[in-house]
C-alpha positions in Angstrom: 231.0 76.2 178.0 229.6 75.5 181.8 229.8 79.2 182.1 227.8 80.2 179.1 224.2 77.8 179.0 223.6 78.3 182.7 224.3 82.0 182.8 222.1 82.4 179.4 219.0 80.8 180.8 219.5 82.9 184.0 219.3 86.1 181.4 216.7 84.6 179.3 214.4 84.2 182.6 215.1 87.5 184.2 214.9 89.6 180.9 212.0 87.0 179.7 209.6 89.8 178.4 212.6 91.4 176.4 213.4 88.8 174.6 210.2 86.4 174.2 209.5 88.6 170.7 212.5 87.0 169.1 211.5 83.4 169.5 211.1 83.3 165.3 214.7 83.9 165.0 215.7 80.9 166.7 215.4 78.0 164.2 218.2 80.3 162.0 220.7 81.1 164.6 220.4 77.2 165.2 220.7 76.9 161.8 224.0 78.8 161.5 225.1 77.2 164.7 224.7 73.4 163.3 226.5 74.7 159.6 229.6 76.4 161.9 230.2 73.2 163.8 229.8 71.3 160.9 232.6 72.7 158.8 234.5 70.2 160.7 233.4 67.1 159.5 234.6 65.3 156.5 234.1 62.2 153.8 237.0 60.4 155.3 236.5 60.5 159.2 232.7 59.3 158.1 234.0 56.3 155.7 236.4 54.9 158.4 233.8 54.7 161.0 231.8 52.3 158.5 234.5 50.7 158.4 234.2 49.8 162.1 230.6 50.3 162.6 230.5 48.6 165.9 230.9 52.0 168.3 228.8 53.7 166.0 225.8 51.5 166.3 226.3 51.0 170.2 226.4 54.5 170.7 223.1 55.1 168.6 221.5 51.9 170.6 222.2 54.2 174.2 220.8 57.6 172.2 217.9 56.2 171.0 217.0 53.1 172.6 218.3 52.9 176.1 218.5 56.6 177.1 214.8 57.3 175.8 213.2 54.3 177.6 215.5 54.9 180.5 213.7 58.4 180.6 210.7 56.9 180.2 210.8 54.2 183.0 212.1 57.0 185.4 209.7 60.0 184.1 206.4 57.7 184.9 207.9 56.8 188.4 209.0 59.8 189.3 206.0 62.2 187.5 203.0 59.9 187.2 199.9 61.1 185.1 201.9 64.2 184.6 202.3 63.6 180.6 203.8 66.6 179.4 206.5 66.5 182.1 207.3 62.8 181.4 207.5 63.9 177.7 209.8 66.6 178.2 212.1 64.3 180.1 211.9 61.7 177.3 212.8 64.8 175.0 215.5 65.5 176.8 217.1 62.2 176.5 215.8 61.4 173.0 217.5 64.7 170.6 220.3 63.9 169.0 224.1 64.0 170.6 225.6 67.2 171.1 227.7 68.7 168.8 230.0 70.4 171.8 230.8 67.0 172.4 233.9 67.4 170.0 235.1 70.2 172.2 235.2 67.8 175.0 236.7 64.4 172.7 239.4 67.1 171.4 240.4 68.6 175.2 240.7 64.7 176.8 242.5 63.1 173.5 239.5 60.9 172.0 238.7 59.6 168.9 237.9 63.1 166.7 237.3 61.1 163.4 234.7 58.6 165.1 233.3 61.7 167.0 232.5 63.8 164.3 231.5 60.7 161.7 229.0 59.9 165.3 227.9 63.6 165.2 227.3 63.7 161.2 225.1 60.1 161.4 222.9 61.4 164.2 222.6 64.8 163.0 221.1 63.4 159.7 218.9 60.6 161.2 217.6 62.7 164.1 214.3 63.8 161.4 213.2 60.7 161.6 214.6 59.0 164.6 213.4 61.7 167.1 210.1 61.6 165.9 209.6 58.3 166.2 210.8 58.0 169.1 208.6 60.2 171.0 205.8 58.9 168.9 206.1 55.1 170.2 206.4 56.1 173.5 204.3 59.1 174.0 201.8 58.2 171.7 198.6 60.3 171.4 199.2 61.3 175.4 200.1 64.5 174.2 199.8 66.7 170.4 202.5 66.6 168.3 203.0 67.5 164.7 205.2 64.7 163.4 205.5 66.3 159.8 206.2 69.8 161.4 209.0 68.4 163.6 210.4 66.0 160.6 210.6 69.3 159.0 211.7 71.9 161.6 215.4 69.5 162.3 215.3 69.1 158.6 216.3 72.8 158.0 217.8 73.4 161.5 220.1 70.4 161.7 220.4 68.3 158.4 220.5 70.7 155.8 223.3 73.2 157.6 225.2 70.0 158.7 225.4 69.1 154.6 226.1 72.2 153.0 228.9 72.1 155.9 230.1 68.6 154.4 230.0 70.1 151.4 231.8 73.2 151.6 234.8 71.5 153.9 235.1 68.7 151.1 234.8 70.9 148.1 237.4 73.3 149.6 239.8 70.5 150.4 240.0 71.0 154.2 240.6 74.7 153.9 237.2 75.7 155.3 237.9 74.2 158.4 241.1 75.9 159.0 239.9 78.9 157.8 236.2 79.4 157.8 235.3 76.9 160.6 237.9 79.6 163.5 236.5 82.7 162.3 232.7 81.3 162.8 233.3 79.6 166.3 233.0 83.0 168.6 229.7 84.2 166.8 228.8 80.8 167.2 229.0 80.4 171.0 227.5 83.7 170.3 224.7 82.4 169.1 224.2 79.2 171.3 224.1 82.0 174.2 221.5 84.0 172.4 219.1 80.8 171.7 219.5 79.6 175.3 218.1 83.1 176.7 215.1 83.3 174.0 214.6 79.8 175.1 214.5 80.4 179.0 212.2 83.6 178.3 209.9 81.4 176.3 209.8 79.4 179.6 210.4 81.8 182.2 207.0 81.5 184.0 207.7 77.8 184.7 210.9 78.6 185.9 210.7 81.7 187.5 208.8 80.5 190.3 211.1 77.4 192.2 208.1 75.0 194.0 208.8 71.1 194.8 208.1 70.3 191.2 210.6 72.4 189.6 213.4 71.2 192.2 212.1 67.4 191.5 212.3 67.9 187.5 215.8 69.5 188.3 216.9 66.4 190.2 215.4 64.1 187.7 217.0 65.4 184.5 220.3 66.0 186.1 220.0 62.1 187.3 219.4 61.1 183.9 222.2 63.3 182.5 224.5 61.5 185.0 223.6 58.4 184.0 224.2 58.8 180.3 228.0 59.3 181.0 228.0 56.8 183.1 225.5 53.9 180.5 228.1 55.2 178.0 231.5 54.8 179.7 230.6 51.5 181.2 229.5 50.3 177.4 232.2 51.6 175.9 234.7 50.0 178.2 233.4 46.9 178.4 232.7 46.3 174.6 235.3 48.5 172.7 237.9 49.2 175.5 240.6 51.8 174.2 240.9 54.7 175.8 240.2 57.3 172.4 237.2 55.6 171.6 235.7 55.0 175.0 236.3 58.6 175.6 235.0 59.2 172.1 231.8 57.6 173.3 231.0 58.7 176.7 231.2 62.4 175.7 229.4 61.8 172.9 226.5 59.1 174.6 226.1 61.5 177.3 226.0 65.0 175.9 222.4 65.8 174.0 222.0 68.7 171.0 220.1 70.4 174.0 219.3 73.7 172.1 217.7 71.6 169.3 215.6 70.0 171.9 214.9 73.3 173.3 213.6 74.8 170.3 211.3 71.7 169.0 210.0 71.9 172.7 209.1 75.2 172.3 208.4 75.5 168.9 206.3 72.3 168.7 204.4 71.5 172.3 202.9 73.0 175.1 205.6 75.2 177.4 205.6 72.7 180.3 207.2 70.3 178.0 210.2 72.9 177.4 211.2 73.1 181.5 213.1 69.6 182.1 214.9 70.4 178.4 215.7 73.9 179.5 216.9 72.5 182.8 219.1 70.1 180.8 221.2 73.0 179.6 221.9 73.8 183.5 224.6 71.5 184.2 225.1 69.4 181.0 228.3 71.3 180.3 229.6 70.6 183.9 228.7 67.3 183.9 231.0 67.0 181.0 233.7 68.9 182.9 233.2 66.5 185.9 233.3 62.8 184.0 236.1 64.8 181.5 238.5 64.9 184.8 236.7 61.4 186.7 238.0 59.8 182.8 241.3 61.5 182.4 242.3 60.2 186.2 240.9 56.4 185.7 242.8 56.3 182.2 245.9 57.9 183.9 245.7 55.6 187.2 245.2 52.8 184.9 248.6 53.4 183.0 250.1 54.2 186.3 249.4 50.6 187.5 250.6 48.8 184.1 254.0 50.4 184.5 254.6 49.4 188.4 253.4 45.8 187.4 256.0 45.7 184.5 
């Protein structure tokens, strides 16, 4: 995964008028992405996080509240009068969590059940919640087609998520042991694919590296950093167990960054699209990085309980 995003906007910007035709085809590779990674999720992980609501609600309050104002504060600081800049980087931080997340939960021991339950409530509330988000804090600074957006994550993301619900529930489990293997190649396959169409729809922004694409760089990977680190500290603090704080850090600090890519593109100007297609730079490595920073403090941590018993 830090191999494949970086290396497929790197192809989508040197190969950008090859593949710049095939921008229509993105929404249903998306589409078959969200319904592969879906297939995992299930009635009962989703019903015992209700049951415990409290890490799902903290980590929706750093998604959508903290992260997007966060982006805000630092995007008018750093990139003042520049609107579609600033709304890019509230984009960024603003799209739902990432559903490669549950790679990262699965590799370090987390909490799977919460992660996919957090995954499946985003996922379904990211129609309206994204929306609204930019709306009250962009405003009318720059166009957007609320409706048009609603309905775009509506067929990309909600409906494929369901009819993944569905068909791993109906099947008793079986499409997730079955189906769910079979799918995950041509799905990476097709997150590669989406990320190069993506670069090539932004390639001219990209392809030539001035002081503001090197500050945007610095500024989104600052945020990204500090979405691990908003969610680790939360999580710690308020919740405190090791699955479930690294349950919530992967899942507070990764985004759905294609998605975000493809509204960008799809839905506003291409100068919006550049700090979201930067995102997909290092957002996998910065989950390698705090991934190993976790696994050490967790480890040291039970290290010094045993020499103090």
């Amino acid at each position: 995964m830090p191999i494949i995003t970086p290396s497929s906007v790197i192809i989508g910007v040197l190969f950008a008028n090859l593949l710049v035709d095939f921008t229509y085809l993105i929404p249903w590779i998306f589409a078959f992405i969200t319904f592969s990674g879906s297939l995992r999720s299930s009635l009962n992980s989703f019903k015992e996080t209700l049951k415990h609501p409290l890490p799902l609600f903290m980590i929706l309050i750093i998604l959508h509240f903290l992260m997007p104002v966060w982006a805000w504060a630092v995007g008018h600081l750093v990139f003042s009068g520049d609107d579609l800049t600033i709304t890019g980087v509230v984009l960024a931080m603003a799209i739902p969590t990432g559903i490669s997340s549950l790679i990262w939960v699965t590799i370090y021991r987390g909490n799977i059940a919460l992660t996919l339950a957090i995954i499946l409530v985003d996922t379904l509330l990211s129609p309206i919640i994204v929306p609204l988000t930019l709306s009250l804090l962009i405003g009318g600074r720059v166009e957007m087609d609320v409706l048009s957006m609603m309905n775009g994550l509506f067929w990309m993301v909600v409906l494929p998520s369901i009819l993944g619900l569905i068909m791993n529930h109906v099947t008793k489990g079986k499409a997730k042991e079955q189906l769910s293997p079979r799918l995950a190649p041509f799905s990476k396959i097709g997150l590669g694919v989406v990320v190069m169409i993506n670069g090539a729809a932004v390639a001219p922004y990209l392809s030539n590296v001035d002081i503001k694409l090197v500050l945007i760089t610095c500024t989104v990977f600052f945020l990204a950093l500090t979405g691990y680190l908003f969610s680790f500290f939360a999580a710690k603090l308020i919740i405190g167990d090791r699955e479930t704080v690294i349950a919530l850090t992967f899942t507070g600090g990764m985004r759905n960054i294609s998605a975000g890519a493809v509204l960008a593109v799809a839905y506003f100007p291409p100068a919006v699209a550049v700090p979201v297609v930067i995102g997909m730079l290092f957002q996998q490595i910065l989950a390698s990085i705090y991934g190993f920073m976790i696994d050490r403090y967790f480890n040291g941590e039970l290290l010094a309980r045993s020499h103090s018993m």
